[in-house]
N, C-alpha and C positions, 0 to 999 in steps of 0.2 A: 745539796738539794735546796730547791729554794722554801722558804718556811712563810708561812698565811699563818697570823692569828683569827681563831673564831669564838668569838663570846657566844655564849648563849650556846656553848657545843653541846651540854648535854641534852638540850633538849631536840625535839623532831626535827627540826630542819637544821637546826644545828650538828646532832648528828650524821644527819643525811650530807648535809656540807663535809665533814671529816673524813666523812668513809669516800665522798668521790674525791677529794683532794690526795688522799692518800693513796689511792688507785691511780692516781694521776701522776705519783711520784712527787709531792710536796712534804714536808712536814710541816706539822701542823699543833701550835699552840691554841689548847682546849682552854676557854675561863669561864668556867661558872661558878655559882656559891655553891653548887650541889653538888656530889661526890660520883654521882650518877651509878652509885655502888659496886666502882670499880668499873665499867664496860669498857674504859680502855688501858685496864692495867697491863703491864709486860708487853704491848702492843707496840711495835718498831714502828719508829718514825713519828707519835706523840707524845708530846707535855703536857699532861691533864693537871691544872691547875686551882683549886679551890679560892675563888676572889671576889670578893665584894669588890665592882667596880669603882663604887664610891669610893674605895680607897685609890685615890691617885697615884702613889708612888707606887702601890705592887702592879696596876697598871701599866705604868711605865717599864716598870724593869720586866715584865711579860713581853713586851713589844720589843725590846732587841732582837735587832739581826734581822727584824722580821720585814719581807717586802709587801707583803699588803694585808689589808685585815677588813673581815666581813663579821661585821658586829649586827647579831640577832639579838641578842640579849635586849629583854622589856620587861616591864608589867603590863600586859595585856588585856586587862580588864579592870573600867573603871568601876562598875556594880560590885565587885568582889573585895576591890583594895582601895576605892575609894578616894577623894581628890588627892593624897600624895603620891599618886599615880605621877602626875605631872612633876612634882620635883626629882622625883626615881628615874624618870627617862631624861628627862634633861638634864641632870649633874651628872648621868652614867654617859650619855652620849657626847658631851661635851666634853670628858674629860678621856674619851675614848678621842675623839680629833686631838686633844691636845697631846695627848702620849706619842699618836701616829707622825705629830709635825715634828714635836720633839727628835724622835727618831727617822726625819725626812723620809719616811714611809709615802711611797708614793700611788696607790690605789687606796682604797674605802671603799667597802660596798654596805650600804645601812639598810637595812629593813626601817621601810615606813608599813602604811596602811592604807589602804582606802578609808579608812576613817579618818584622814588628811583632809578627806572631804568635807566632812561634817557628819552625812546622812547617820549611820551605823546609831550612834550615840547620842542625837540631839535629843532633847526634852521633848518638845514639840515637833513631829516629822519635815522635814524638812524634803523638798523638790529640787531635782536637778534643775539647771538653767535650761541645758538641752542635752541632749542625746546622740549620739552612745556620749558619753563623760571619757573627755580625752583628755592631757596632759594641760590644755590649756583652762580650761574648768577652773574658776574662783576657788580657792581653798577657804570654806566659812562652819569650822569645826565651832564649835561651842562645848563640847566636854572636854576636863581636862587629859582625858586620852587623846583625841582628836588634833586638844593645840596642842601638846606636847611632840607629837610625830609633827605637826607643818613647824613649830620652831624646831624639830631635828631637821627639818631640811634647811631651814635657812641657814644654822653653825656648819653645815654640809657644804653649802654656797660659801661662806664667809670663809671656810679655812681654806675652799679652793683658790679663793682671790688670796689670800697672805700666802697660800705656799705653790701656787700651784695643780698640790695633791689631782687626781681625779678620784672622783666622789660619785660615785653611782646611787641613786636611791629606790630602791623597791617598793613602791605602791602595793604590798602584797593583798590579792584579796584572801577570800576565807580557806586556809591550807588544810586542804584534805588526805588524810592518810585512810585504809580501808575500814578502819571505825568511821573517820567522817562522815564517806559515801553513805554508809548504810542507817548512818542517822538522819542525812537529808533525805534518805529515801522514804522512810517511814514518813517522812511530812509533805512530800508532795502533794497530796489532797486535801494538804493547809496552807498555801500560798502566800497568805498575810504574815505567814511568821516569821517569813525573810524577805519582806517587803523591802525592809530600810537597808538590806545591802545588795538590794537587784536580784536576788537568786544567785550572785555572784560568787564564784570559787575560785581554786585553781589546785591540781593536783599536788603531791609532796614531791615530787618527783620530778615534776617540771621546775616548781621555785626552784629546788635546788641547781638545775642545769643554767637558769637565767644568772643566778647566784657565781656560778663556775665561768660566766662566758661573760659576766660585766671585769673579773678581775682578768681574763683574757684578751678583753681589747684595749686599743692607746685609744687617744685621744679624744675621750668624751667628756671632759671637761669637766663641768657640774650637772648632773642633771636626774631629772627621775621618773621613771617608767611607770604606768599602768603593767602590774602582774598579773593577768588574769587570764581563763580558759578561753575559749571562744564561743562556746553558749552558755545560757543560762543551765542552772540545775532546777527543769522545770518541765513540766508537760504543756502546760499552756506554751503560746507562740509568746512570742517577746510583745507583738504587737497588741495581741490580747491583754498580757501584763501590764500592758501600759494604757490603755484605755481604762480598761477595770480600775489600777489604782493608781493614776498620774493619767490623770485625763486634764489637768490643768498646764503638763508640758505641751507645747504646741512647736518648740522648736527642735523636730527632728531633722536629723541629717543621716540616715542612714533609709533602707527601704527596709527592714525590716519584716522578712516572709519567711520566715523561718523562726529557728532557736537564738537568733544572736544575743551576743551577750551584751551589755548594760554598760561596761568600761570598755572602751576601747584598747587593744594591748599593740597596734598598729606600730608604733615608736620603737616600741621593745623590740618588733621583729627587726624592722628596720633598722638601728643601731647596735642591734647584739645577734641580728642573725638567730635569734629565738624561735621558734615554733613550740607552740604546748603538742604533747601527743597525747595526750591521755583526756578522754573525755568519760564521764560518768557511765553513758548512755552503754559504752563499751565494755567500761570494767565491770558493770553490772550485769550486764548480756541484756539491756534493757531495749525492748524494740517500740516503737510508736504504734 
């Protein structure tokens, strides 16, 4: 069977990644520091492995044999863990390419952020240039969460040029599991509070399928997708949203009469054959 390593497995999408790989018929090397208190012990077809990535050599010898590896594994928040945020993603992910080249491992699929962007995290709020924010959008992070994911995509680029590899990167926006939904619901009649990431999400269910169908296609080279839903997680219309608080964008590109959503994910469909199904609006039985 062919075998995927995925860091970051114990966690939500990580998990979620395991269990469809496994269903898929791969086996699948698990690397986290956390123990995830056994969830896949005695379980056919995993190597649940306890690893500080920072360590390169146990790194390395995890990734034998293995044909491709989709690396979630982060510190996700810079208010919590603070500027060495940015050295923890960047020595883990860099030395996550280098194991893979090592081992001529020839797919990667990396979790980025829409905080690649900037918006999420800046000091001072910061404005799209225009609208919907597609793939070709300036990346102008300023926290070191922020530039930690845009230099994860560049060693992403860099190692595809030395080996080849293809390198897929997920723009993921905010991953929702059925706690998420039900916390952005209680805030819908405070709209400012998720101003700085558009109202923007995407289900746990869909990341993972984008996740499943980047290391099932050839020849995409380097490159990296908007993840995201297709509307906003929001009552208001998109175009209301945007007048209300981005009345200074003036370059939009879309019409905008409805819920759309704020990132464009147009690319994703189109090179991976993606479609999100899961919309809030549904799993909640929420009507307008």
């Amino acid at each position: 069977m062919p075998k995927v390593a995925v860091t970051g497995g114990q966690g939500t999408m990580g998990t979620g990644i395991t269990r469809e790989l496994l269903a898929r018929g791969f086996e699948v090397i698990v690397l986290d520091r956390h123990d995830g208190g056994g969830k896949y012990a005695g379980e056919q077809g995993v190597d649940a492995r306890v690893i500080d990535l920072k360590d390169y050599a146990a790194v390395e010898d995890a990734f034998s044999g293995c044909e491709a590896v989709i690396h979630m594994a982060a510190i996700p928040d810079p208010n919590n863990y603070g500027p060495h945020v940015f050295i923890e993603n960047t020595t883990t992910n860099y030395y996550v390419f280098e194991a893979a080249a090592f081992h001529n491992i020839r797919k990667v699929v990396q979790a980025s952020s829409e905080s690649a962007y900037g918006f999420p995290w800046a000091r001072k709020p910061l404005s799209p240039y225009f609208v919907p924010i597609d793939e070709t959008h300036p990346l102008i992070p300023e926290d070191c969460y922020g530039i930690s994911k845009a230099a994860n995509e560049l060693v992403g680029e860099a190692f595809h040029r030395r080996t080849g590899m293809q390198v897929v990167t997920m723009r993921l926006s905010s991953i929702l599991t059925d706690a998420g939904y039900r916390e952005f619901y209680h805030l819908l009649d405070t709209p400012e509070v998720f101003k700085r990431v558009f109202w923007s999400y995407v289900d746990v269910r869909d990341a993972v399928a984008a996740c499943l169908l980047a290391i099932e296609k050839d020849g995409l080279g380097a490159v990296s997708l908007n993840i995201a839903a297709d509307d906003t997680f929001q009552i208001r219309t998109t175009r209301d949203l945007l007048q209300t608080y981005f009345p200074e964008v003036t370059d939009i590109r879309a019409a905008y009469n409805g819920f759309e959503a704020f990132y464009s994910n147009e690319l994703a469909k189109k090179l991976l054959g993606w479609q999100p199904k899961y919309c809030w609006r549904e799993v909640l039985g929420h009507s307008e």
